[in-house]
C-alpha positions in Angstrom: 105.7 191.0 159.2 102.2 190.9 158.7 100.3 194.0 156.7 99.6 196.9 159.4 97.7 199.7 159.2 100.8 201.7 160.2 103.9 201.0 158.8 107.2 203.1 160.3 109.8 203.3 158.1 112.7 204.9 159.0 116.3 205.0 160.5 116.7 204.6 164.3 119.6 207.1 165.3 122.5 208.1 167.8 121.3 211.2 169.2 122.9 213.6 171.4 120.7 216.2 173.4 122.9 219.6 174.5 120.4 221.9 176.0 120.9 224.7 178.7 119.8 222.1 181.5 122.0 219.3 180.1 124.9 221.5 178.6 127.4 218.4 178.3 124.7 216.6 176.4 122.8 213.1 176.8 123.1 210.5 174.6 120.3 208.6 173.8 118.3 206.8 170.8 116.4 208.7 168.4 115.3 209.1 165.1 111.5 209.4 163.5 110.9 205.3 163.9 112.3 205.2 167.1 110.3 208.1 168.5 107.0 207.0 166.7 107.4 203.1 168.1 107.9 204.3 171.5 104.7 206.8 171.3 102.5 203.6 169.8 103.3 201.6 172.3 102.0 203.4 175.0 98.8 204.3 172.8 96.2 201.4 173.1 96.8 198.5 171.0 93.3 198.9 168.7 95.2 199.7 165.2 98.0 197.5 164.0 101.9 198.9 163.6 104.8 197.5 162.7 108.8 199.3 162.3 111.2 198.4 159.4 114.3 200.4 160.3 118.3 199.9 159.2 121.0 200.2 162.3 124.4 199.5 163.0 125.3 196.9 165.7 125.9 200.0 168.4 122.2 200.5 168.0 121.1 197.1 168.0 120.0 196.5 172.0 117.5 199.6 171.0 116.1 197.1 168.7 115.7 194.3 171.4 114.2 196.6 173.4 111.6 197.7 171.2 110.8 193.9 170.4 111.0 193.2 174.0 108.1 195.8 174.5 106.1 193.7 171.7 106.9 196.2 168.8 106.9 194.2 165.6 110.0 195.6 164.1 112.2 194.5 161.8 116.2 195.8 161.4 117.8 195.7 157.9 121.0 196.3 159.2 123.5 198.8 158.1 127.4 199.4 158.3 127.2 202.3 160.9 123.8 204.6 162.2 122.7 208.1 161.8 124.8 210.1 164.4 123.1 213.1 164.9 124.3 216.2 168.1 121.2 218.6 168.4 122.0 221.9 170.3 119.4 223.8 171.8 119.2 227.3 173.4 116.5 228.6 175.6 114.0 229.1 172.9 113.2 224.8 172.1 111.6 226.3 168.7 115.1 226.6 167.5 117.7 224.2 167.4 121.6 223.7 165.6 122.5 219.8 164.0 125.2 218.0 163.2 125.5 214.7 161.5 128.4 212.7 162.6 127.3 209.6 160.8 125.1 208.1 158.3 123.5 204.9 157.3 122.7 203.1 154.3 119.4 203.9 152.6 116.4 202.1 152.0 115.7 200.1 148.4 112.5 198.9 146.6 114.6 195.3 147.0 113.9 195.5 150.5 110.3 196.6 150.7 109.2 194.6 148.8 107.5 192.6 151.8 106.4 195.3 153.1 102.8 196.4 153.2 100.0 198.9 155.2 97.2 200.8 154.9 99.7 203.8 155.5 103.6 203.9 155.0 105.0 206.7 157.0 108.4 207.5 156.2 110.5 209.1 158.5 113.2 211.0 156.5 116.2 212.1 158.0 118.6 213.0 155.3 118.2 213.4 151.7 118.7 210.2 150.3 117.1 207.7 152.6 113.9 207.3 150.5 115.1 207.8 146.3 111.6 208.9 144.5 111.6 205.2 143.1 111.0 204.2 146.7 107.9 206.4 147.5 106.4 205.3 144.0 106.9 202.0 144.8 105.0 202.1 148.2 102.5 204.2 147.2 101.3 201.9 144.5 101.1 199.5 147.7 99.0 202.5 150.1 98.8 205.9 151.3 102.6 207.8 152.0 102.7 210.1 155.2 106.4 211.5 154.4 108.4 213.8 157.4 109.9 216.3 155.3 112.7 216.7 157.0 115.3 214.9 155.7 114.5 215.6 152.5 115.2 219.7 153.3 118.6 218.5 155.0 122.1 219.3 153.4 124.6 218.1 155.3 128.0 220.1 154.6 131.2 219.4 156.8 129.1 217.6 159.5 126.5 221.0 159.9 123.0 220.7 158.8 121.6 223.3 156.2 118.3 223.6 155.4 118.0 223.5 151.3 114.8 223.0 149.0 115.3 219.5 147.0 115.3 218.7 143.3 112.6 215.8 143.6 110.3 217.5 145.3 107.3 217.6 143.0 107.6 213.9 142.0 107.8 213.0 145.6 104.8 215.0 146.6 102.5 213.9 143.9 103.0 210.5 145.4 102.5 211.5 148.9 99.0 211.7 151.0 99.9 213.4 154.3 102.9 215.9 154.4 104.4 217.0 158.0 106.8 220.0 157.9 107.2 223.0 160.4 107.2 227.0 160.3 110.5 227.3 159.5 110.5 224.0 156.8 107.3 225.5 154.8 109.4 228.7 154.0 112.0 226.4 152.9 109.6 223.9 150.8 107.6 227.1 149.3 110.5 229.0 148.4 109.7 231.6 151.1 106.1 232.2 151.3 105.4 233.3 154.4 101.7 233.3 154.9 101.6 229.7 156.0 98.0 228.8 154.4 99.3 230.1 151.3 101.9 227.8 151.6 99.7 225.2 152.8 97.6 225.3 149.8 100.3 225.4 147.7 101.9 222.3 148.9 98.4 220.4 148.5 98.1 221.9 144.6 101.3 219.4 144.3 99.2 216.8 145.7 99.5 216.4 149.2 95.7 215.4 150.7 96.8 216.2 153.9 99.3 219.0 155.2 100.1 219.1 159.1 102.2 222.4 159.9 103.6 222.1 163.2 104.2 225.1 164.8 106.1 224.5 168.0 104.9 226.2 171.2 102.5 227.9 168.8 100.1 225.1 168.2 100.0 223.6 164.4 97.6 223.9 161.6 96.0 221.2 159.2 95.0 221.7 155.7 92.8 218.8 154.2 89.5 218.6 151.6 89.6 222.5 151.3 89.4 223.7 155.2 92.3 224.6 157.8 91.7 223.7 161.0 94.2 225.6 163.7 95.0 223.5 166.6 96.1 224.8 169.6 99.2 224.1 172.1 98.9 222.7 175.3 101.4 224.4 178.0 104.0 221.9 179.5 104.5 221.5 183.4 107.9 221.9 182.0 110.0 222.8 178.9 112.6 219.7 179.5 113.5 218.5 175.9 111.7 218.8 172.0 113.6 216.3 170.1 111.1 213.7 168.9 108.1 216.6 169.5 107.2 216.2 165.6 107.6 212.2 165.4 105.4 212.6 168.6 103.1 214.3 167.0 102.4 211.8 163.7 102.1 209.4 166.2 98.8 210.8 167.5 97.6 212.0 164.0 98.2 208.9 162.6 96.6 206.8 165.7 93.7 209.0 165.9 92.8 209.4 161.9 93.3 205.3 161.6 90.7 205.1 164.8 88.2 206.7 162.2 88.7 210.5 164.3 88.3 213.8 162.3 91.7 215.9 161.2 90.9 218.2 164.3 90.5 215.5 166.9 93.7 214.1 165.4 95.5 217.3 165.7 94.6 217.7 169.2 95.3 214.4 170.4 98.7 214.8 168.8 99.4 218.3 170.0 98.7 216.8 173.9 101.2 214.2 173.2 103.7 216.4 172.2 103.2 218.1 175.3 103.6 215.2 178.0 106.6 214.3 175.3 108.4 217.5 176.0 108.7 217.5 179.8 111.4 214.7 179.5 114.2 213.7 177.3 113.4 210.7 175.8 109.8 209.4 173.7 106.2 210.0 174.8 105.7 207.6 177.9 102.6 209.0 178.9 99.1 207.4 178.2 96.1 208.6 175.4 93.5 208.8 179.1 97.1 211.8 180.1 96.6 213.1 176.8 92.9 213.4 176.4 92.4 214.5 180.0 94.8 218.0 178.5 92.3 218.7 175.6 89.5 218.4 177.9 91.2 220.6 180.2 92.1 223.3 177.2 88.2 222.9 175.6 86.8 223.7 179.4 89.3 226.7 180.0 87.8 227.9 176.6 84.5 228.1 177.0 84.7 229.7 180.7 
């Protein structure tokens, strides 16, 4: 695999959506990589990515899929694959997780090959990137880190969200930071005011802090300024696993495509949108995408 301007690292997963609409569940692929391939693919193919992800063999016609698309992705392999079941109510803010299976975690040893203008590493449980690992790559370029995983505790098969010992030495090493309302309170040892928290984070080091906000839009903290981005209304409210994979996706694409934080954000927040009126990744287009910013900047200034 040749250097990319976007590297994906992460674990594709066994996911299984229950929502009210779907109450016996769906099973389907999932997981930060998978979700972030998917929503590059259908972007246009002006900034290079690549995938370096660790299955089992249940997962491993996902993987000829992707590389049947033209994804340049490269599978590790593992003895079994994250299993996770997220339960949703009414309210797609919220959500319940279990973890029914794990896989085996990434290592320097294997990385080693690896390089990008930006490694984003898709966390999903607490020891799939050891602080060696996101020293190691950022000697080699700028880390984007999900936090995730690393606030997940996994305790009889539930998920518990728990602050983590390594979290300053992970940060300092880490250039764009993604966490949501409810992971912020977690992260900051429950600050509420979420620029406070914001700015805390990025006194640990973090350039770039992207607060996701569900329905409620998300806000960016970066060289001193916030910028609040709004939410774009779906058609329909179908499924939000993947919404915040989605959404670094767009940031990611858009800041690499030279675009300021607040263009990034709302290309982003519009993908998250056509993402969430289906199960599955973002399928749409950037022209569907831009054409709902335009629409939300034109609605403004009536």
């Amino acid at each position: 695999m040749m250097k990319k301007q976007i590297l994906c690292i992460g674990h594709i997963t066994h996911d299984r959506i229950i929502t009210p609409t779907q109450p016996k569940g769906v099973d389907c692929a999932g997981g930060t990589a998978y979700y972030v391939a998917w929503a590059m693919h259908h972007l246009p193919q002006d900034v290079t990515f690549g995938v370096i992800t660790a299955v089992g063999d249940e997962l491993k016609p996902e993987i000829s899929r992707l590389e049947a698309a033209g994804v340049d992705i490269c599978n590790l392999g593992s003895p079994t694959s994250v299993f996770f079941e997220n339960s949703y109510g009414r309210n797609m803010n919220n959500r319940r997780q279990r973890v029914l299976s794990k896989a085996a975690p990434f290592t320097i040893e294997q990385l080693k090959n690896a390089e990008a203008d930006v490694f984003h590493l898709g966390t999903l449980l607490v020891d799939d990137f050891s602080p060696e690992v996101v020293e190691y790559l950022a000697g080699k370029g700028r880390v984007c880190v999900d936090v995730q995983g690393y606030l997940r505790e996994v305790r009889q098969q539930r998920v518990y969200a728990v602050d983590w010992t390594d979290k300053l030495r992970v940060l300092k090493h880490t250039d764009i930071l993604k966490v949501n309302e409810h992971e912020i309170d977690v992260l900051t040892d429950g600050e509420r005011d979420l620029k406070r928290g914001a700015k805390l984070i990025n006194s640990w080091g973090v350039r770039e802090v992207l607060v996701t906000l569900g329905s409620y839009g998300s806000l960016i903290y970066a060289d001193d300024r916030f910028y609040e981005i709004p939410s774009y209304e779906p058609r329909q409210v179908v499924d939000a696993t993947g919404c915040g994979d989605t959404y670094a996706a767009g940031y990611l694409y858009a800041r690499a495509k030279g675009a300021s934080y607040e263009e990034a954000g709302q290309l982003a927040a519009a993908m998250c949108t056509l993402k969430m009126e289906h199960t599955g990744p973002f399928d749409a287009n950037i022209e569907a995408a831009q054409k709902i910013v335009r629409g939300m900047k034109i609605g403004l200034n009536k």
